[in-house]
C-alpha positions in Angstrom: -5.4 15.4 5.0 -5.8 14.1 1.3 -4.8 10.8 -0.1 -4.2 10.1 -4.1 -3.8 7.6 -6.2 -0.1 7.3 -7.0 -0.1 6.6 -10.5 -1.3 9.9 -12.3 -4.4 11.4 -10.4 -7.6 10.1 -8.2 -8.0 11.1 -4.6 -8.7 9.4 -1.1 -8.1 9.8 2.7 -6.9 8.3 5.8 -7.2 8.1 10.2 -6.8 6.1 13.3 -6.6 5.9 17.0 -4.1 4.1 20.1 -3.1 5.4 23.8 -0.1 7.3 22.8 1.0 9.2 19.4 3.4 6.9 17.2 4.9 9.2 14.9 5.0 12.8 15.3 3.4 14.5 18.0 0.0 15.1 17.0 0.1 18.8 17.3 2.5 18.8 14.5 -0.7 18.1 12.5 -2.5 21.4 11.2 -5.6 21.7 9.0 -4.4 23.5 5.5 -7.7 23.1 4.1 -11.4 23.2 5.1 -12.2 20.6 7.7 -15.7 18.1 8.0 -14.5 15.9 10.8 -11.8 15.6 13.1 -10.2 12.0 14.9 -9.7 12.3 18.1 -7.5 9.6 20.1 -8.4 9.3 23.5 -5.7 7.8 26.5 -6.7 4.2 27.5 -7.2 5.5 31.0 -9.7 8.2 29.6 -13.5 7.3 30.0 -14.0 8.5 26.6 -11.6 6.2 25.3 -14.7 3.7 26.0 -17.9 5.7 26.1 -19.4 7.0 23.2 -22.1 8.9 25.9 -19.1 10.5 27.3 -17.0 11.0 24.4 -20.1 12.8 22.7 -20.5 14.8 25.6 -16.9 15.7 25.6 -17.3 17.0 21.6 -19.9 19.2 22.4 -18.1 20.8 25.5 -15.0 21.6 23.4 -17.0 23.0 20.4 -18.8 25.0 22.4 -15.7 26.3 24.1 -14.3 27.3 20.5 -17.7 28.7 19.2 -18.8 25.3 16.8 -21.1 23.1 17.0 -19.3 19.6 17.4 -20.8 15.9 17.6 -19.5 12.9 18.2 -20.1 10.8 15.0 -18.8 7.4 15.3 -16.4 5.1 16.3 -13.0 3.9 14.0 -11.9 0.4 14.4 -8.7 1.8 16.4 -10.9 3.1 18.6 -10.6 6.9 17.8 -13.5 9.0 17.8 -14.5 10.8 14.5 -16.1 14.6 15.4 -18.4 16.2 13.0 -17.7 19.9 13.2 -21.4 20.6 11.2 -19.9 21.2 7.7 -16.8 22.4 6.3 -14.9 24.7 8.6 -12.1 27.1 7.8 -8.2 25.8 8.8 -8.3 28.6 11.8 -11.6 27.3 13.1 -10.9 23.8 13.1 -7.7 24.6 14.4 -9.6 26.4 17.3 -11.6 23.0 18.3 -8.2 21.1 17.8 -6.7 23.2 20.5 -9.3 22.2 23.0 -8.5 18.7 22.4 -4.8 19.1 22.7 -5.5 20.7 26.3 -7.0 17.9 27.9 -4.5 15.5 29.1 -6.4 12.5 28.6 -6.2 13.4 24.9 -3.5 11.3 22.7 -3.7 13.0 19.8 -6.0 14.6 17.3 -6.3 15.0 13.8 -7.4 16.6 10.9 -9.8 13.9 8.9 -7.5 14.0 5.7 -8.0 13.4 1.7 -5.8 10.9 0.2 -5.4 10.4 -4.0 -4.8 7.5 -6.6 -1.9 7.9 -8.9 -1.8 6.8 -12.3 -1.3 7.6 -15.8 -3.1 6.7 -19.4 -1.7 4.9 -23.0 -3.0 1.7 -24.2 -1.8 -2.2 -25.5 -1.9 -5.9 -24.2 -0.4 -9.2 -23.8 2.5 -10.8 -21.8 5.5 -10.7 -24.5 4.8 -6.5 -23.6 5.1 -6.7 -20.0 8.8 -5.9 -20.0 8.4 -5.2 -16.4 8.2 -8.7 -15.5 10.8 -10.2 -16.9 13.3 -8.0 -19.3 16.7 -8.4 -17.4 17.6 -4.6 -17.4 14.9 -3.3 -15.5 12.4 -6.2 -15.1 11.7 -7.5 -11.9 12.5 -11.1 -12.8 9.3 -12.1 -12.4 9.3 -15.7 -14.2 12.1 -17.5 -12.6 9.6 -17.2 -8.9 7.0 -19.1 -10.7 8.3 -22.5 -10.3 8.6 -22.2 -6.6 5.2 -20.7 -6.1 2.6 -18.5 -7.9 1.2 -17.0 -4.3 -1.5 -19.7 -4.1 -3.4 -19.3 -0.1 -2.6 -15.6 0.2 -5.0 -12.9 -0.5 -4.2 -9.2 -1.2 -6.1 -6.8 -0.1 -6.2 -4.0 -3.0 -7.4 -0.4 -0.7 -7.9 1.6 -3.4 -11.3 2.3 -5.7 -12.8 -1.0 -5.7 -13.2 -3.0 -8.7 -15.0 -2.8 -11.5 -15.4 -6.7 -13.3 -12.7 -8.0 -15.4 -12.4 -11.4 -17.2 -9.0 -11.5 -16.9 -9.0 -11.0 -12.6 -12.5 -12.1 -11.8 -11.5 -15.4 -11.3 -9.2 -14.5 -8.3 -11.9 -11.9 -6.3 -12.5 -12.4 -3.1 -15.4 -10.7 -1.1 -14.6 -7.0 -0.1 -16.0 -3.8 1.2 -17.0 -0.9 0.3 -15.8 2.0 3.1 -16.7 5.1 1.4 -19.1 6.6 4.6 -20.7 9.3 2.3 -22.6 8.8 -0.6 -22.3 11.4 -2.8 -19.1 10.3 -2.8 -19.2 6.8 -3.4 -21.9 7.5 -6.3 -23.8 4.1 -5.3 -26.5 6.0 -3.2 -25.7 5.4 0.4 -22.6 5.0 2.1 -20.7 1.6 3.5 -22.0 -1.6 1.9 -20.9 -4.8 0.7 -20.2 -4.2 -2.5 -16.5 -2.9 -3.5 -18.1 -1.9 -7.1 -16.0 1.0 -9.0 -18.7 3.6 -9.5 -16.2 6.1 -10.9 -14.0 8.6 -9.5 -14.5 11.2 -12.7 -14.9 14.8 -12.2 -17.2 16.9 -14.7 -15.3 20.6 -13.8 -12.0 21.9 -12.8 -12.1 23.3 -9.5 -14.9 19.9 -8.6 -12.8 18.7 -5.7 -11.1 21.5 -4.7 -8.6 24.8 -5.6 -6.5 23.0 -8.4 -8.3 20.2 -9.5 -9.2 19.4 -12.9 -12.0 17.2 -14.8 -10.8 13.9 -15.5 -12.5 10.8 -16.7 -12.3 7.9 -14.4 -9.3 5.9 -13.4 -10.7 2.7 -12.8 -7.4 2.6 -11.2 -7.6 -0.5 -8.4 -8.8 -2.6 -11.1 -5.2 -2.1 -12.7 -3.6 -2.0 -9.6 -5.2 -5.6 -9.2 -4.4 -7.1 -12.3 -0.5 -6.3 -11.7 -0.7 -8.4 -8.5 -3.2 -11.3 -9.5 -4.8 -11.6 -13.3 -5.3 -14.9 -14.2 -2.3 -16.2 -15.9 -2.0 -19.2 -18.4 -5.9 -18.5 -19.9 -4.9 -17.5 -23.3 -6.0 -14.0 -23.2 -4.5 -10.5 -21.7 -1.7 -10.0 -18.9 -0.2 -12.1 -16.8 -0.1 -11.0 -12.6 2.7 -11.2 -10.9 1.1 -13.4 -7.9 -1.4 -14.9 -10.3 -2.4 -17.8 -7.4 -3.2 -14.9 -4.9 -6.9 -13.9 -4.2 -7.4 -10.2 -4.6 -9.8 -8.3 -2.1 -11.1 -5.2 -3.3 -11.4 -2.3 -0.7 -12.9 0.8 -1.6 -12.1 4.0 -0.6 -11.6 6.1 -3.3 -14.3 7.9 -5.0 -15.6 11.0 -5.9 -12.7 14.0 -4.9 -10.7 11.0 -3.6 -11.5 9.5 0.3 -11.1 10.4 3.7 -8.7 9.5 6.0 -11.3 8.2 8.5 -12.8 5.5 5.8 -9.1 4.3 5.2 -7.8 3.6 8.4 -10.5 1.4 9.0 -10.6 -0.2 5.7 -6.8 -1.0 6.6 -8.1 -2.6 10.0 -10.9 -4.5 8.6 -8.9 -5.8 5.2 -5.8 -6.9 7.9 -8.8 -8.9 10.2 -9.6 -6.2 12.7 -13.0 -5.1 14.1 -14.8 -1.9 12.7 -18.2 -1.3 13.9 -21.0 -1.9 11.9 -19.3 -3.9 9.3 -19.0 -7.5 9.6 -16.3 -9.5 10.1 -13.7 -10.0 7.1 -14.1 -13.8 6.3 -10.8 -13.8 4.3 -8.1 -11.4 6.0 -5.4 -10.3 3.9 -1.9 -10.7 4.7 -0.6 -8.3 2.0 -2.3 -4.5 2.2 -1.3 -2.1 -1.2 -2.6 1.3 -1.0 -1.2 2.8 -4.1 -2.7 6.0 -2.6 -1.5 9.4 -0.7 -2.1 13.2 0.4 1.3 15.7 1.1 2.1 16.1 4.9 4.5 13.5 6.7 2.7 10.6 8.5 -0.2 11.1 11.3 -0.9 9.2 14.7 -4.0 7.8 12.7 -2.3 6.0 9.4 0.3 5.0 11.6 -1.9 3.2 14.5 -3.9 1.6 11.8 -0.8 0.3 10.2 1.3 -0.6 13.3 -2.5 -2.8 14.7 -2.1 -4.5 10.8 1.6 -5.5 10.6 1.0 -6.9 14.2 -1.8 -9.1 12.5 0.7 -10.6 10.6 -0.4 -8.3 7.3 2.6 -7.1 5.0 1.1 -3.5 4.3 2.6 -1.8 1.2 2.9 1.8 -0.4 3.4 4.1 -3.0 5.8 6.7 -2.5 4.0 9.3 -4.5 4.6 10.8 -7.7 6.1 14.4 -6.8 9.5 14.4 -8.3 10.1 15.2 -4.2 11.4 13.3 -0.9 8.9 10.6 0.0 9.4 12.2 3.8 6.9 14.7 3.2 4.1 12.6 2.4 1.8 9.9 4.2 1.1 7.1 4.3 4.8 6.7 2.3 6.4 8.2 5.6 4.7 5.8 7.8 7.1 3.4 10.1 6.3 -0.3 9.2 5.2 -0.1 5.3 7.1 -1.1 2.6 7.6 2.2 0.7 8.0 1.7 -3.1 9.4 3.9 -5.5 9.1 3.9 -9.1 11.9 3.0 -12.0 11.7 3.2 -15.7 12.5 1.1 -18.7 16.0 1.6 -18.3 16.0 1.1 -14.6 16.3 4.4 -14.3 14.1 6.3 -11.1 10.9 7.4 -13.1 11.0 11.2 -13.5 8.0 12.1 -11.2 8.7 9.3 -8.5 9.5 10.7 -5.4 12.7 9.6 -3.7 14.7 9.6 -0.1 15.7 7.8 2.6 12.8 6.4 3.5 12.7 4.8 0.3 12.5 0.9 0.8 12.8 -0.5 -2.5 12.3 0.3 -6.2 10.1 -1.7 -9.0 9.0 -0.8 -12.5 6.3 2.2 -12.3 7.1 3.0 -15.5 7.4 6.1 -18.5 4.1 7.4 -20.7 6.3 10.1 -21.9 9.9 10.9 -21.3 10.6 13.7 -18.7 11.8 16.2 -21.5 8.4 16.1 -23.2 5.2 18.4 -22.5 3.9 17.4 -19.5 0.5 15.5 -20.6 1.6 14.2 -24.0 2.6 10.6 -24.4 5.1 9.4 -26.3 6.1 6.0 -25.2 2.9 4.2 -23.8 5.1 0.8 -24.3 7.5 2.0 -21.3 4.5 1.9 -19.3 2.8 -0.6 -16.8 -0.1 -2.9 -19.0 -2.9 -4.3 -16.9 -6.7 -4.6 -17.0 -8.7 -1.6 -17.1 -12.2 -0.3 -18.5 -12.7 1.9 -21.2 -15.7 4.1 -19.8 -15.1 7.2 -19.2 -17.6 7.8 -16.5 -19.5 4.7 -15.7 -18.0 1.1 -16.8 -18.1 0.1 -19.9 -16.2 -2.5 -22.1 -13.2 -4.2 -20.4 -9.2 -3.4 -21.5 -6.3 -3.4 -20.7 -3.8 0.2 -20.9 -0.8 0.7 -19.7 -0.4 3.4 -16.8 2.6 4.8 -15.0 3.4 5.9 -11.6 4.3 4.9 -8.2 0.9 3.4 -7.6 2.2 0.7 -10.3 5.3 0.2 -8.7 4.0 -0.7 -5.5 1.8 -3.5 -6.6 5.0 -5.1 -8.2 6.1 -5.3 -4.6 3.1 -6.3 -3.3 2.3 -9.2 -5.2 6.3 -10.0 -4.4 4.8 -10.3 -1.3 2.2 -12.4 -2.0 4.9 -15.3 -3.6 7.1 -15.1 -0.2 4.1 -15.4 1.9 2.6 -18.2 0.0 6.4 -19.8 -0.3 7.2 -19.5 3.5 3.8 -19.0 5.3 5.6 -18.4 8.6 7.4 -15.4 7.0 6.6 -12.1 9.0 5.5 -8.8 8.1 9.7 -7.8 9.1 11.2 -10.6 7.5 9.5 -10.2 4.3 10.5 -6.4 4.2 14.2 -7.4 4.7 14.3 -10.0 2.4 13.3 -8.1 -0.3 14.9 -5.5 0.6 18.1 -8.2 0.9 18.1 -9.5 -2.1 17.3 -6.4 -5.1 19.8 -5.9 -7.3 21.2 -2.5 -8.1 19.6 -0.4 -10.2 21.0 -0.1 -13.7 20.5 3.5 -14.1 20.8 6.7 -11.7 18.6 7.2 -8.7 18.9 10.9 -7.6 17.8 11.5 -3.9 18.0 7.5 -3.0 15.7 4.7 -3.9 16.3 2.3 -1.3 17.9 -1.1 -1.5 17.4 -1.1 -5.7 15.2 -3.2 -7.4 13.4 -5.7 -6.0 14.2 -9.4 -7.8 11.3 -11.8 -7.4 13.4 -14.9 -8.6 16.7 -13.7 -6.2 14.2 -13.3 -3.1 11.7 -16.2 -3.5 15.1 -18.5 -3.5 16.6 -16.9 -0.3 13.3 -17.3 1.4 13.3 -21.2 0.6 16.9 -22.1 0.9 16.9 -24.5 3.3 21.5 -25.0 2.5 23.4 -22.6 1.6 24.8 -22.6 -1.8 27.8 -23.5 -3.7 30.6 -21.9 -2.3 29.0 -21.4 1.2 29.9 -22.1 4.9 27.4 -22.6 7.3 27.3 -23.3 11.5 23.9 -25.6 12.7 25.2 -25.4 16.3 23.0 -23.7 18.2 23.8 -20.8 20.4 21.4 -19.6 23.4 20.3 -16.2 23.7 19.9 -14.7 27.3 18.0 -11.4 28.7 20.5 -8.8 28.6 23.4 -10.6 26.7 25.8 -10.7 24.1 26.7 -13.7 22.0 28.6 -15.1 19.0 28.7 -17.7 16.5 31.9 -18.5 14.5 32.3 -19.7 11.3 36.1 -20.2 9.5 36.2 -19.8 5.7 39.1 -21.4 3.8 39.4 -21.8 0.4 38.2 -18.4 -1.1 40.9 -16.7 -3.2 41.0 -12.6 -2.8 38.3 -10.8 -0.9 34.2 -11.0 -0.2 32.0 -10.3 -2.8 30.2 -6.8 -2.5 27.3 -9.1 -2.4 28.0 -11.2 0.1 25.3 -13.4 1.0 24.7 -14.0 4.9 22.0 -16.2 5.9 20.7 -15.9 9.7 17.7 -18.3 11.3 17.2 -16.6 14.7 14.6 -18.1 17.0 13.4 -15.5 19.5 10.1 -14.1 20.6 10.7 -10.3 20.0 13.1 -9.6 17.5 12.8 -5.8 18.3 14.9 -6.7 20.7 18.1 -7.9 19.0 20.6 -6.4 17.6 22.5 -8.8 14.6 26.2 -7.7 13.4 28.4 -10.0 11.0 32.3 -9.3 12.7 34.6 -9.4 9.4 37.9 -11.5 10.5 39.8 -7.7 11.2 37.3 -7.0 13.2 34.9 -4.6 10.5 31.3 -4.9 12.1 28.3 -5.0 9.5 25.3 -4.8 11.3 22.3 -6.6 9.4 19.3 -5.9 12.0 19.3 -3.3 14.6 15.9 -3.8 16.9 13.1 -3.8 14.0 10.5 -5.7 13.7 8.8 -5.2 17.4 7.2 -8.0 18.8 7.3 -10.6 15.6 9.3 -13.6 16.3 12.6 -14.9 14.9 14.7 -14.4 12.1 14.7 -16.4 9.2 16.2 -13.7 6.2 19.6 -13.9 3.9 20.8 -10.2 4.4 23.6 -8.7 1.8 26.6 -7.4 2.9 29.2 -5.9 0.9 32.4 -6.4 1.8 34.7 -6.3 -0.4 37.2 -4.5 1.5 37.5 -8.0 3.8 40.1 -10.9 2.8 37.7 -14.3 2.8 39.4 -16.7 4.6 39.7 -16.4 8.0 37.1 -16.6 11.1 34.0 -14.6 10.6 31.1 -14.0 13.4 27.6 -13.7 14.3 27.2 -11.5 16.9 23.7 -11.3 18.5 22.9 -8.8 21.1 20.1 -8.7 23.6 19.0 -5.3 24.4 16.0 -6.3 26.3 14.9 -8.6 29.4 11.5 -11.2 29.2 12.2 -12.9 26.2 14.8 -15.6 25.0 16.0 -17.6 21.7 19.2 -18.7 20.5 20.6 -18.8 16.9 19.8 -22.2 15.4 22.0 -21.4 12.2 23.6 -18.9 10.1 25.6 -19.1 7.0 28.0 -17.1 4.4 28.0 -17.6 0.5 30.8 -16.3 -1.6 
């Protein structure tokens, strides 16, 4: 499978390994491309799941069964098993060794090792007063009215994308990254993982260089924008402003040359969130926000989503593009993976950006931006100011000079969200991977313009979200019960609170503030119980085994009269762990 950049073109890959498939079964996984290595996930109880003697001598059996030469290669930091099948093999012939992997019951899943892509697009400019996506009140993300409250200080972001190459205007908030890329024509640094997260360049001289389709490009330099959108220095007189301009920014490469492979991301997502990969040391400074403004077509495999499920269960708030298709985000990965925060893009107008893909699955919207309007020729452009301005580097191949361009796509919007992140976790350091998902997703507003195909809760408000996750009262024209209420195995309980007072009905935007303490939120179910009865649920088992609640949810219900007794309702679905609701509260 192949991974891009998701703001106008690069390319990249992904895999990873557990005891059971989480998404879709992995036979649903075919090779629609030439093959170098497959991922094979072994069942705990399997002695290959823990010997690399055996789980070599297991590769070489099954290739020789399907007429290839197989070897086991390495190791991921799931614990997956990449297999070399001696070069690149045709679809059918991979498909042949996958089948003798599927037949072996001590086999969880196995994969193709997938491309993934960047995604972003070129104009030019600089300077705050043009960052309209910060702070203009159509379609800005309000941006300005967070940074009194915090500026992301103590949080670092891991940026998995391809690496950095050195900017004034972000150096001062790098942290010490990693470079993944295994091979090194690819990673164009002359030898494969090292140290050093250095962009090298991800241009291609010919059309046809990385593939049926492909064209030459210059380089993107594309995480070095994608990192001054979260983080550039802010306040030193020169360039753009980041959104989470307190925030340390951790450049992981894995996109270079023809993109990256799946098996080089999956463990750059377990190394950047603190896990152990083999052979690479320890990550000093773990990130507790992942962007990967990268993806490939297909919907999401066992190996993105065991890689992402081991980060968010770090504590690491692991956010994506949604791709730049003009198509339903279901279709590709790692935007279809459970437990991301999948980002689609909106224009200028707050508007969905022509080419961002939509559905769903969709979790929020944030400014991606416009080069050109989706009438014009396809590669003109005609409004670079509609864009997304950040640092860059104007070599074509190699680095050169530093500067800043504006670039559109997905892989812009999701860094919007991700340095969102950033404030809330810095903000509220005991906010989880689940609760800072719903209160962003809580508190966006709607979007402006037209969203065909669904773009999730709106657009995401860094101003409306940093103040919910810091409230510690409800505000003016709230009500609010500090009784506490225990929460049994297996049961059902309720908190009341009467409103008087309130002419008319609830606002369509009803605010409802809940701070649940319980040791596995998965297992709760939360409902507010209008005074007629209406039931509005607000959480229905997410979040796994994170702990408590702390999140102001948005309810409309505008069809309810206010006054009157309104409930909490918390339901239990599971036995072994216990909490009780310490408060909850309505605003009007």
């Amino acid at each position: 499978m192949s991974v891009t950049l998701l703001a106008g073109s690069a390319t990249a890959s992904v895999a990873v390994a557990t005891e059971t498939p989480a998404a879709a079964p992995a036979a649903t996984v075919a090779p629609t491309a030439p093959v170098e290595n497959l991922i094979v996930g072994y069942k705990s109880s399997a002695t290959e799941a823990s010997s690399n003697t055996a789980a070599a001598d297991d590769a070489t059996a099954k290739g020789k069964k399907a007429g290839k030469k197989t070897k086991f290669d390495r190791r991921l930091g799931t614990g997956a098993a990449l297999v070399n099948l001696g070069g690149a093999t045709a679809p059918a012939d991979a498909a042949n060794v996958m089948a003798q992997f599927r037949a072996d019951p001590d086999v969880a899943y196995v994969e193709p090792d997938t491309r993934a892509y960047a995604m972003a697009v070129t104009p030019n400019d600089t300077e705050y007063a043009k960052q309209w996506d910060l702070f203009e009140s159509t379609a800005g993300m309000n941006v300005p009215g967070a940074w009194d409250t915090t500026t992301g200080s103590g949080v670092t972001v891991a940026v998995i994308d391809t690496g950095y190459v050195a900017h004034s205007d972000v150096a001062p908030n790098i942290v010490a990254g990693y470079d993944f890329i295994s091979t090194s024509s690819e990673a164009r640094d002359g030898n494969g993982r090292d140290g050093n997260p250095a962009d090298e360049g991800d241009w291609n001289a010919t059309d046809g260089e990385c593939g049926v389709g492909s064209k030459a490009s210059t380089s993107s330099w594309h995480g070095t924008h994608v990192a001054g959108t979260i983080a550039a220095a802010t306040n030193n007189s020169k360039g753009v402003a980041g959104i989470a301009y307190g925030a340390k920014i951790q450049p992981v490469r894995v996109l270079g040359k023809c993109g990256g492979a799946t098996s080089d991301i999956v463990d750059a997502i377990t190394w950047a969130s603190g896990g152990s990969v083999a052979g690479v040391p320890a990550n000093a400074t773990p990130a507790k926000v992942i962007n990967m403004s990268l993806g490939g077509s297909g919907t999401c495999g066992t190996s993105y989503q065991n890689a992402i499920n081991a980060a968010v269960a770090r504590g690491t708030t692991v956010v994506v593009a949604a791709g730049n298709s003009n198509a339903n985000a279901s279709g590709f990965s790692p935007a279809s993976c459970n437990n991301v925060i999948n980002v689609a893009s909106t224009n200028r107008a707050g508007e969905r950006s022509y080419y961002s893909n939509f559905g769903t699955i969709i979790d929020i919207a944030a400014p991606g931006g416009e080069t050109r309007r989706a009438t014009d020729t396809p590669g003109t452009v005609t409004t670079p100011e509609n864009a997304i301005l950040s640092t860059l580097n104007a070599g074509t191949t190699t680095p050169g000079a530093e500067s800043y361009k504006p670039y559109q796509g997905t892989s812009m919007a999701a860094p919007h969200v991700a340095g969102l992140a950033a404030l809330l976790k810095s903000a509220k350091s005991s906010l989880t991977p689940a609760q800072i998902e719903a209160a962003i997703k809580a508190n966006a507003r709607p979007l402006p313009g037209t969203c065909t195909g669904g773009c999730g809760s709106g657009i995401a408000d860094a101003a409306a979200t940093v103040a919910a996750v810091t409230s510690t009262t409800p505000p003016t024209g709230g009500f609010e019960n500090t009784t506490d209420v225990a929460i049994g195995d297996n049961t059902t309980v309720e908190s009341s609170i009467t409103v008087s007072g309130v002419t008319g009905n609830a606002p369509a935007t009803l605010k409802v503030g809940v701070n649940i303490v319980h040791s596995y939120i998965g297992d709760l179910k939360v409902d507010l119980v209008a005074p007629d009865g209406t039931v509005y649920t607000v959480h229905n088992r997410s979040g796994g085994s994170t702990d408590n609640i702390n999140q102001v949810y948005t309810v409309n219900a505008s069809s309810e009269v206010a006054n009157g007794t309104w409930k909490l309702r918390v339901n239990d679905n599971a036995g072994g762990d216990t909490g009780k609701i310490d408060s909850w509260n309505l605003t009007f």
